[in-house]
C-alpha positions as CSV (number, residue, x, y, z in Angstrom):
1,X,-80.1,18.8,24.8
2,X,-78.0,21.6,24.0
3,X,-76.4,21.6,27.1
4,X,-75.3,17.5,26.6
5,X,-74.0,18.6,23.0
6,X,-72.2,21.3,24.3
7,X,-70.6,18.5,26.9
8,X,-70.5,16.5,24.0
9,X,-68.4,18.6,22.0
10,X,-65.8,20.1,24.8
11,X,-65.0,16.0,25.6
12,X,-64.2,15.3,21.7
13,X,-62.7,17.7,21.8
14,X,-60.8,17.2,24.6
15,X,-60.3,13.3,23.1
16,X,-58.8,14.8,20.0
17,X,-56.3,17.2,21.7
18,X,-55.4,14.5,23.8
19,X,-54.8,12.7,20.5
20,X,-52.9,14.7,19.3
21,X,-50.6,14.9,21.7
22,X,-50.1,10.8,21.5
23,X,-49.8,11.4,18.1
24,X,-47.0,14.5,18.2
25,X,-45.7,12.3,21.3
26,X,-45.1,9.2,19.0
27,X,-43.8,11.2,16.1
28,X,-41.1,12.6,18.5
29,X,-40.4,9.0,19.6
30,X,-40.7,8.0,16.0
31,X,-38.2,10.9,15.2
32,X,-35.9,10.2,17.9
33,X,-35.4,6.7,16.7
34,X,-34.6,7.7,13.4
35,X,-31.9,10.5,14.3
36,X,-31.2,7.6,16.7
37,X,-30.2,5.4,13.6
38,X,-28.8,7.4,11.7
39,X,-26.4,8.7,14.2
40,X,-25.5,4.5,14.5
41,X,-25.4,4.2,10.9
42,X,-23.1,7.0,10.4
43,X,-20.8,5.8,13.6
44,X,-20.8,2.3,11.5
45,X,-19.8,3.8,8.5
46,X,-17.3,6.3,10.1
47,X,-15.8,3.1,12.2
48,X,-15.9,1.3,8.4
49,X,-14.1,4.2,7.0
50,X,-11.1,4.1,9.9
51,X,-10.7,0.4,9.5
52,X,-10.3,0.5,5.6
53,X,-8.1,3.5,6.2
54,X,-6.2,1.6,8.3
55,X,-6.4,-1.5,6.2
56,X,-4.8,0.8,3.6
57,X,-2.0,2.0,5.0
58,X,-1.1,-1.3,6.3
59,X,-1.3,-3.2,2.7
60,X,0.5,0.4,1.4
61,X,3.6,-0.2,3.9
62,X,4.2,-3.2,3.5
63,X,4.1,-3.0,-0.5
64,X,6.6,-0.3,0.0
65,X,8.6,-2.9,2.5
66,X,8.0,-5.0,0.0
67,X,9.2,-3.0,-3.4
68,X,12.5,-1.6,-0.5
69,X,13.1,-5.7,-0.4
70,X,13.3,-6.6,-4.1
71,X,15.5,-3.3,-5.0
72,X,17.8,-4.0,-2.5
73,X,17.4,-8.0,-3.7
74,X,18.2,-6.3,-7.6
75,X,21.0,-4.4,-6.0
76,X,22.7,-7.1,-4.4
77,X,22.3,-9.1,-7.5
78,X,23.7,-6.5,-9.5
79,X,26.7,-6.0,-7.4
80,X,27.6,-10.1,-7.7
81,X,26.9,-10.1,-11.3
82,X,29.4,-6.8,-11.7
83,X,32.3,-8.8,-9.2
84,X,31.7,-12.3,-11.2
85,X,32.2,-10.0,-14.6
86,X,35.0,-8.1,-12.9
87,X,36.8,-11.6,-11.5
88,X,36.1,-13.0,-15.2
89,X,38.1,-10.1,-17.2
90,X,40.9,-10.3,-14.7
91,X,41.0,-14.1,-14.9
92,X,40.7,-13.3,-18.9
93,X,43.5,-10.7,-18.4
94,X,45.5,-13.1,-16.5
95,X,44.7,-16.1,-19.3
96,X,45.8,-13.8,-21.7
97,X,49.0,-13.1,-20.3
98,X,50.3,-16.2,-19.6
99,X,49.9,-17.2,-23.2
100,X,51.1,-14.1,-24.8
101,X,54.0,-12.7,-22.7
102,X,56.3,-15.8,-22.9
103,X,55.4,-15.9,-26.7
104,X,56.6,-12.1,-27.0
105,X,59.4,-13.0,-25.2
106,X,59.9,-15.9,-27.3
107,X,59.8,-13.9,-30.3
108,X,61.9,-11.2,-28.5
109,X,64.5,-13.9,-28.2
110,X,64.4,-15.1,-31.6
111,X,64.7,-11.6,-33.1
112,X,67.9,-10.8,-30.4
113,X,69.5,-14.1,-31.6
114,X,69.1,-13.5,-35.2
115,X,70.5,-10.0,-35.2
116,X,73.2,-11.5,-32.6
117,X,73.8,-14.2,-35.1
118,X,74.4,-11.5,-37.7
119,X,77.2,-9.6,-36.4
């Protein structure tokens, strides 16, 4: 009997090295999944990063587009508003002028025919 427990124990033993191995085997699968994953989770994230980068620079460009467009739409503006102000004093100037000019020279005349007058 001896003999049949010595069998005994050299085949559980046997059974449990042999476990073992399934067992290291599937953590190593196990393993290899995870590292698996999280390589795939970190090429997700890493693609997620790019496209918001991306996504970024694109709303970023066209805000500066954007902000080029309206000071260039303010300096246009600007420019019209300074010829409109420009063309209204000369037209002002010109007004001016033609009332106060001939009523100088009126006066001028007036004055030169009263002295005349006098001598």
């Amino acid at each position: 009997q001896g003999v049949k427990l010595e069998e005994r124990l050299s085949e559980l033993r046997l059974l449990y090295v042999a476990k073992e191995d399934s067992n290291n085997a599937a953590q190593r699968d196990v393993d290899d999944l995870m590292i698996a994953e999280e390589e795939k989770a970190g090429s997700i994230i890493k693609a997620a990063r790019l496209n918001l980068s991306r996504h970024l620079n694109k709303v970023e460009s066209e805000m500066l587009a954007s902000i080029d467009q309206r000071r260039q739409a303010v300096k246009r503006e600007k420019d019209r508003i300074e010829r409109i102000g420009l063309s209204k004093v000369e037209l002002a100037e010109k007004s001016w002028r033609k009332r106060v000019i001939p009523w100088i020279e009126s006066a001028s005349r007036k004055i030169d025919s009263k002295q005349t007058n006098r001598s």
